[in-house]
C-alpha positions as a printed NumPy array, in Angstrom:
array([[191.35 ,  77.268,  67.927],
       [194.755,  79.073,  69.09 ],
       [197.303,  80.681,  66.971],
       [199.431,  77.54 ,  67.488],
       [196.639,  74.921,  66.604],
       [196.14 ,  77.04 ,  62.917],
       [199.936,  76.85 ,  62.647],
       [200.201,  73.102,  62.778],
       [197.305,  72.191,  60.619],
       [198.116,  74.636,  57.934],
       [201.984,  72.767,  58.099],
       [199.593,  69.428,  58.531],
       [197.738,  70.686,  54.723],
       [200.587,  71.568,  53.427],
       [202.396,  68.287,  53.621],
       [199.624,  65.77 ,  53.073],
       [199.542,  63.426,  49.766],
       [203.713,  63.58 ,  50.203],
       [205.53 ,  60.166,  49.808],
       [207.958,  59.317,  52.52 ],
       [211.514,  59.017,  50.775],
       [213.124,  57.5  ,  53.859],
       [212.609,  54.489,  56.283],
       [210.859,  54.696,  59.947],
       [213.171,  55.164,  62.68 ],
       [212.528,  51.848,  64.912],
       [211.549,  51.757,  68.771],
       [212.437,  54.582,  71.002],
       [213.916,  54.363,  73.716],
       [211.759,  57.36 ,  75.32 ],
       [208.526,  56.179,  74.371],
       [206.391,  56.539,  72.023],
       [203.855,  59.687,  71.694],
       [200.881,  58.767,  73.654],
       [201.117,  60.052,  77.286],
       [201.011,  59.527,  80.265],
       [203.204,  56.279,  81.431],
       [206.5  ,  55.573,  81.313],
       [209.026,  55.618,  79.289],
       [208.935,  52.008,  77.641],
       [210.509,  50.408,  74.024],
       [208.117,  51.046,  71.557],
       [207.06 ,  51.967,  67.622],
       [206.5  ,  55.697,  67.468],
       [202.611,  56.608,  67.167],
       [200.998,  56.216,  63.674],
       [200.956,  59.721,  62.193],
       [198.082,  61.161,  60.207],
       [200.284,  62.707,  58.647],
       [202.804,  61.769,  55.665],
       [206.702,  61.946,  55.958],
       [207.746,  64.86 ,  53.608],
       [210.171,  64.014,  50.567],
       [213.628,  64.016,  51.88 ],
       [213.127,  63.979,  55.8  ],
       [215.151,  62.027,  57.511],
       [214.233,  59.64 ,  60.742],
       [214.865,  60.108,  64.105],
       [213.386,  59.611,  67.627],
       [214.73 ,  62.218,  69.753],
       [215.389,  66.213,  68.391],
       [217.237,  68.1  ,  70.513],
       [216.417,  72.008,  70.299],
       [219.314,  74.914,  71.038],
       [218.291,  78.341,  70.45 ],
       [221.917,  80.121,  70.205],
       [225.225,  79.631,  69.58 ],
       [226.56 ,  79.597,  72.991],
       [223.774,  76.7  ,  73.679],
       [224.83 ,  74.849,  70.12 ],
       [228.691,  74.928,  71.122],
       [228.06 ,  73.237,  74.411],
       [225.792,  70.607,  72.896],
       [228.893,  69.767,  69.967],
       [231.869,  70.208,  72.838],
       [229.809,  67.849,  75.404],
       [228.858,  65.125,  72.168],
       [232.719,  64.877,  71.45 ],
       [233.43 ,  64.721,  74.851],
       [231.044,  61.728,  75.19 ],
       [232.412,  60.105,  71.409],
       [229.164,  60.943,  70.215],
       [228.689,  62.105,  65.994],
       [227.935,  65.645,  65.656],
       [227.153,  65.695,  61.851],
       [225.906,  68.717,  60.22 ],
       [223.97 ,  67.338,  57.791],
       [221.204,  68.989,  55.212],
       [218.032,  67.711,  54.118],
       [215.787,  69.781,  51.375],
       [212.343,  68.978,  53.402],
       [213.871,  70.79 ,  56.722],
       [217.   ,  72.496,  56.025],
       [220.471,  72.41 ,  58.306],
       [220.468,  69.942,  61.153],
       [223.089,  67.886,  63.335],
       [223.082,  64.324,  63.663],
       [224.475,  62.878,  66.78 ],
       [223.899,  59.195,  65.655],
       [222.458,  56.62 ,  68.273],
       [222.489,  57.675,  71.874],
       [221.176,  55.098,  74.555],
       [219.084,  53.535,  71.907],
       [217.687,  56.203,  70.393],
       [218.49 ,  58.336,  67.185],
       [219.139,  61.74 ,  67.917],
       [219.157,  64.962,  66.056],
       [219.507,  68.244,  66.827],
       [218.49 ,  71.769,  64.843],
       [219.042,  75.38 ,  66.224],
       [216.008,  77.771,  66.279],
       [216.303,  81.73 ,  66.527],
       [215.769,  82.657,  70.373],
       [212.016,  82.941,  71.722],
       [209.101,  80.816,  70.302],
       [207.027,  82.628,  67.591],
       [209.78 ,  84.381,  65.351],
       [210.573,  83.165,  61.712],
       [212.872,  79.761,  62.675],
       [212.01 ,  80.393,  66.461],
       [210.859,  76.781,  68.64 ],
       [207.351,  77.139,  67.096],
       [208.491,  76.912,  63.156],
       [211.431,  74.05 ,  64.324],
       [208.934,  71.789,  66.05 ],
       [206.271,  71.923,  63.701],
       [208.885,  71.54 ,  60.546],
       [210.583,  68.66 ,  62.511],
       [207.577,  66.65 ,  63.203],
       [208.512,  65.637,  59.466],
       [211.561,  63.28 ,  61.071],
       [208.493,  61.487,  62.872],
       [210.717,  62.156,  66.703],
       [208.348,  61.106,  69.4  ],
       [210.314,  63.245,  71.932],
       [211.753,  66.596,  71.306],
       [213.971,  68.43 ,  74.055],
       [214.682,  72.11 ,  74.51 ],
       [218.169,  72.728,  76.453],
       [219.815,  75.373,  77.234],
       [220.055,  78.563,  79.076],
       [217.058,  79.599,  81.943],
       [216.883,  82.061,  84.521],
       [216.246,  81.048,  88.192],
       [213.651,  82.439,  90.91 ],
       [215.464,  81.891,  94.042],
       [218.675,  83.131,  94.547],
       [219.079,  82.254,  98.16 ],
       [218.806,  78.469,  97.263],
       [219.766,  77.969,  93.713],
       [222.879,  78.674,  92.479],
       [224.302,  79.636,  88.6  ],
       [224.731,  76.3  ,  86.467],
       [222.115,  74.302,  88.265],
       [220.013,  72.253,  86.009],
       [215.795,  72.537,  85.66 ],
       [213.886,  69.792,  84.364],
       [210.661,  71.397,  83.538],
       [207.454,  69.348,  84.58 ],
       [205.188,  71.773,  82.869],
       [205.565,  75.461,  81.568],
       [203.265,  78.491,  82.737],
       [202.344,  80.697,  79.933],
       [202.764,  83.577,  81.407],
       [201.938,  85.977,  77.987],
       [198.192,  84.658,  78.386],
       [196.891,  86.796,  81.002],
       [194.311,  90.186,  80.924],
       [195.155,  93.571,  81.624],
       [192.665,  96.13 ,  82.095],
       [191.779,  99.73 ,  84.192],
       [190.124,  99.781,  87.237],
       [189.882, 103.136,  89.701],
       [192.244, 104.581,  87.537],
       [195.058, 101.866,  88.278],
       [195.877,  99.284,  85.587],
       [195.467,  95.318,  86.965],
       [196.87 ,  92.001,  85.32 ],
       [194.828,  89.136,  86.068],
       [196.84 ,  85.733,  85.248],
       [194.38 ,  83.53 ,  85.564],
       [194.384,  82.357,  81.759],
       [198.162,  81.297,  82.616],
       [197.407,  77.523,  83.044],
       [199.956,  74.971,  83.336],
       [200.663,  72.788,  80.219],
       [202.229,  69.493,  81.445],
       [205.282,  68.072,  79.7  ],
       [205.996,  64.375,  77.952],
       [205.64 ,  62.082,  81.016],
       [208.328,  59.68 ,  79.612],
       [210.207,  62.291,  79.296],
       [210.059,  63.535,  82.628],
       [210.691,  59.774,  84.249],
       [213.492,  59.785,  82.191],
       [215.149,  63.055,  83.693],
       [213.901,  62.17 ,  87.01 ],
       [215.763,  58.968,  86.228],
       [219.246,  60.343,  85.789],
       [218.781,  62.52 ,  88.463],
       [218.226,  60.078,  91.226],
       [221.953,  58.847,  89.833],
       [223.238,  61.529,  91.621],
       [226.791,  61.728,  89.591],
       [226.667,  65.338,  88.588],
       [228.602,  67.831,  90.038],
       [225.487,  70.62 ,  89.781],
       [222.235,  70.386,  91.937],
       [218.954,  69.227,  89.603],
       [215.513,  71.086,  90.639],
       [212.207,  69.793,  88.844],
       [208.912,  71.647,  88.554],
       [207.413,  74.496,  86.298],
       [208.936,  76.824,  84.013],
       [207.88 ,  80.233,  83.156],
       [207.948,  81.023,  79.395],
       [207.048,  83.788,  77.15 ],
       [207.968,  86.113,  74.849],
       [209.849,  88.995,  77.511],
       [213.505,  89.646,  78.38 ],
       [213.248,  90.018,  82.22 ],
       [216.03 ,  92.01 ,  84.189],
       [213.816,  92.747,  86.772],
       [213.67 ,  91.007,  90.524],
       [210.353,  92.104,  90.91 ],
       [208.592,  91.034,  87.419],
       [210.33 ,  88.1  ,  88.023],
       [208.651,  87.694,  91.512],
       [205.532,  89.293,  90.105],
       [205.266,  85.973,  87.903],
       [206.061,  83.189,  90.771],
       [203.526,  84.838,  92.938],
       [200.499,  85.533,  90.407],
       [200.35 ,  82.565,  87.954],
       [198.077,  79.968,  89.166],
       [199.434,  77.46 ,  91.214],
       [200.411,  73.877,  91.03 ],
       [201.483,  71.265,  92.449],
       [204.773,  71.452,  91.75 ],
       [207.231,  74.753,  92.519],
       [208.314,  77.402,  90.019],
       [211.578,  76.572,  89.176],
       [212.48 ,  78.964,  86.904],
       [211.82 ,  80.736,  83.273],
       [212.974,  81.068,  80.198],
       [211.422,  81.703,  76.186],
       [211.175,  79.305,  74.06 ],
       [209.752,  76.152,  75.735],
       [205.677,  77.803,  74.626],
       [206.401,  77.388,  71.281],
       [207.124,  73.857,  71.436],
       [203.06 ,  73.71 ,  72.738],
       [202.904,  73.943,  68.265],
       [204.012,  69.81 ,  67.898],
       [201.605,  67.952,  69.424],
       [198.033,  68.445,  71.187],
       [198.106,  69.438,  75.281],
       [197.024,  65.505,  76.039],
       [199.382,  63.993,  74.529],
       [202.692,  66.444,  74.324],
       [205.915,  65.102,  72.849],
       [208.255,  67.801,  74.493],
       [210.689,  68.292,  77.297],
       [212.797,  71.379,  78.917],
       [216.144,  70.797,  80.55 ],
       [217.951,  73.944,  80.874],
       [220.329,  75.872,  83.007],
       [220.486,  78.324,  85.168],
       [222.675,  81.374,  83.522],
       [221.026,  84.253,  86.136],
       [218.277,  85.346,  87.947],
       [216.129,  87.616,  85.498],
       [217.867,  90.633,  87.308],
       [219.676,  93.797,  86.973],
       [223.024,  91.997,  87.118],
       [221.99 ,  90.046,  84.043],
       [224.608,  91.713,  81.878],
       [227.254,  91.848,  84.292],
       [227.532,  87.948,  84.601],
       [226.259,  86.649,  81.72 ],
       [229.057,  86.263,  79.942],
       [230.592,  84.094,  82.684],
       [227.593,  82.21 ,  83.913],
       [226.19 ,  81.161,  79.965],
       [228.935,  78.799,  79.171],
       [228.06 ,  76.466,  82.236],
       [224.611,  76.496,  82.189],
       [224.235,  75.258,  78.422],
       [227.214,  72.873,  78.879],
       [225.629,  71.304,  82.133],
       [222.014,  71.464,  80.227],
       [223.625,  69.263,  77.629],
       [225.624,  66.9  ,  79.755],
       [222.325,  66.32 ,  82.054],
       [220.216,  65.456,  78.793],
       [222.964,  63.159,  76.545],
       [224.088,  61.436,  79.956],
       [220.155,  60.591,  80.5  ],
       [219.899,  59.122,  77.017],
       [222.659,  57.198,  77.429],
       [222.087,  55.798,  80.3  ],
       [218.326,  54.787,  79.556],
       [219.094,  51.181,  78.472],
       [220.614,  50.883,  82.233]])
C-alpha cells in the first residue's frame, strides 16, 4: 500500500461513526465519481464513508496553492458575478464559496505549494472529500516544455500526470543512472477532461489550450536540461508532455487510480529555466488568471 493509500484510510478511520450535520449536494453537473464516460447529470457516488460534523456540500472544489493563484481565482469570480465567500466550517477550516456555477456548487480552499507538506494538495483533498465533491480541480501556475511552440499564459489541461519522484537511482561503472521506469502515467477524471476539451473546442479565448500529461513532483526546476531530462525519460504515452508543475500528485490521495475524481488546468508562468526569476513576476499574474477564466468559463458553460 503507498504512502498516499495509508493517508486516506487513516483520514477514512478517523471520520467513521460521524453524523452528517448538513444536506447532500444534488446532481453534478460534472458527473458523478465513477469513471470513465462522460460527463452526465447525476447523484454523486455513495460514500463509505460518513460526512464529518459541520462539512458543508458541494460538487466541485477548486484547489489554488498561492496567493497570486487565489487572487486571480476571486478577481476572475467577480468579474464573472460569481460569490466569492470566505466562509469557515469547524470539520475543514477556511474555504471560499463561489455559489452555483453552470449547475454545480463550487468551492474553493488554498493549500501550501507542492503536494505532501502540512496543508499541501495531499492534506486538502483528503480533508475535503468531507464536502462529498465528485470533481476537484487544481489551477494555477505550470511550467511549459517547449518554448519554440508554447508561449507564457497558455493554458494545460492535464490528461494524466507523470510522477516523476518515483524512479531508481543507483551506481553503475562508477557513473550514477536514473531509471524512470516506475514513473507511470495516472489518468485524470474523464468527465472532467470532456468537459475541458469541451470549452476548448469553443474557441473564445484569447490564449492557445494544449492537452496531454503533466509532470509533477516535489522539485523546483530552473534547469532546461532536467526539464528535458524528464520529457525524454518518463515512459511514454499516448498523449504529449505538456508541461509540469507540483502539486497535481498529491491529489492521487482522494480517490483510487480507477476511478480518480481530479483535474489540472493550469498556466503556463515559464519554462522551468534559468530565466525563471527574471520573468516570473510578470508572467504569474496571467497564467493563474487565464487558468481560472478557462476552468469557471467551462463550468458555466456546461449546461450549454
Amino acid at each position: 500500500m503507498s504512502w498516499l493509500s495509508k493517508v486516506w484510510d487513516a483520514v477514512g478511520r478517523g471520520i467513521e461513526g460521524c453524523k452528517s450535520g448538513k444536506h447532500q449536494p444534488g446532481a453534478s453537473a460534472v458527473g458523478a465519481s465513477a469513471d470513465p464516460g462522460p460527463p452526465v447529470h447525476a447523484p454523486p457516488a455513495a460514500r463509505s464513508e460518513p460526512q464529518p460534523v459541520g462539512a458543508p456540500a458541494c460538487h466541485v472544489l477548486i484547489l489554488v496553492a498561492t496567493e497570486s493563484e487565489q487572487a486571480a481565482l476571486e478577481s476572475v469570480s467577480g468579474e464573472l458575478g460569481l460569490a466569492f465567500e470566505r466562509k469557515d466550517a469547524a470539520a475543514l477550516g477556511e474555504y471560499f464559496d463561489l455559489g452555483v456555477v453552470g449547475g454545480d456548487r463550487v468551492f474553493a480552499v488554498k493549500t501550501r505549494m507542492g503536494a505532501i507538506r502540512h496543508e499541501g494538495s495531499a492534506y486538502k483533498a483528503i480533508m475535503f472529500r468531507a464536502t462529498q465533491a465528485t470533481a476537484i480541480i487544481q489551477i494555477g501556475m505550470a511550467f511549459g516544455v517547449s518554448p519554440t511552440v508554447q508561449h507564457h499564459g497558455d493554458v494545460l489541461i492535464a490528461t494524466s500526470i507523470v510522477p516523476y519522484d518515483e524512479r531508481d537511482v543507483f551506481d553503475r561503472a562508477g557513473k550514477r543512472f536514473i531509471d524512470y521506469k516506475r514513473a507511470k502515467r495516472r489518468a485524470a477524471k474523464g468527465a472532467l477532461v470532456k468537459l475541458f476539451e469541451r470549452e476548448k473546442a469553443r474557441g473564445k479565448h484569447k490564449f492557445d489550450v494544449h492537452v496531454g500529461a503533466l509532470l509533477s513532483g516535489g522539485a523546483r526546476i530552473f534547469s532546461a536540461d532536467f526539464r528535458d531530462e524528464l520529457v525524454r525519460e518518463v515512459p511514454p504515452g499516448k498523449d504529449p508532455i505538456v508541461g509540469g508543475e507540483m502539486e497535481g500528485i498529491g491529489l492521487l490521495s482522494a480517490a483510487p487510480a480507477d476511478r480518480p475524481l481530479w483535474g489540472i488546468v493550469k498556466g503556463i508562468s515559464d519554462f522551468a529555466d534559468a530565466e525563471h526569476d527574471a520573468i516570473i513576476e510578470e508572467t504569474r499574474l496571467v497564467a493563474c488568471t487565464n487558468a481560472a477564466r478557462f476552468v469557471l468559463a467551462a463550468l458555466r458553460n456546461n449546461l450549454e
